[in-house]
N, C-alpha and C positions, 0 to 999 in steps of 0.2 A: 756420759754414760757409754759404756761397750757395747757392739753390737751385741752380742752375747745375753751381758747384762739385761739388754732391751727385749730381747728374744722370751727368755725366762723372766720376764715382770709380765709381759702383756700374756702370757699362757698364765701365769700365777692371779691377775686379773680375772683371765675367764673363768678360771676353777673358783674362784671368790663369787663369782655372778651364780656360778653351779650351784655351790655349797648353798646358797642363802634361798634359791628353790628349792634345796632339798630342806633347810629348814622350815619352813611356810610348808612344805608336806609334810614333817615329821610334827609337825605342831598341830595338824590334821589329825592324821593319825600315827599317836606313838607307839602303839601297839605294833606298827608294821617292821618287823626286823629288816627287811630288805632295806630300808630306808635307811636305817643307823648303819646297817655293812655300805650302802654307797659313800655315807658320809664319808665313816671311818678312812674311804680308800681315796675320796676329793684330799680329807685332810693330809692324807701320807703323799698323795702328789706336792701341794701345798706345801709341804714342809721338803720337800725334794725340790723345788724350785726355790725358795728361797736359800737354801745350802747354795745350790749355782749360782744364783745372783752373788751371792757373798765371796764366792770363790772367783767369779768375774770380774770383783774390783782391782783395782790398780794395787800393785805390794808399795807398800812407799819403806822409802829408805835413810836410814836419818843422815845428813850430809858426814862429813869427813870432816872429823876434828883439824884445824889447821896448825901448825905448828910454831911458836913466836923463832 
């Protein structure tokens, strides 16, 4: 794994730790819009991190046909 890659998983980890306090509050109370706007913006981090990880992996290349 790339440093990079490593970088953007363990913040996409935290927001996952976040997100799931906010649901245990939104489960509290649903009625509180504040709570559904923090989510909304955990999950748009969340999906911005995972785009980076994806973009951090290796391009692989398919080898070179050899010729007889």
């Amino acid at each position: 794994m790339s440093a990079n890659r490593g970088i953007w998983k363990r913040k996409r980890d935290e927001l996952g730790i976040r997100r799931s306090a906010l649901i245990l509050q939104l489960n509290l109370k649903p009625e509180d819009p504040g709570l559904a706007a923090q989510l909304r913006v955990i999950d748009a981090e969340i999906l911005e991190c995972t785009r980076n990880m994806e973009i951090s992996l290796p391009s692989r290349t398919l080898p070179e046909a050899r010729e007889n």
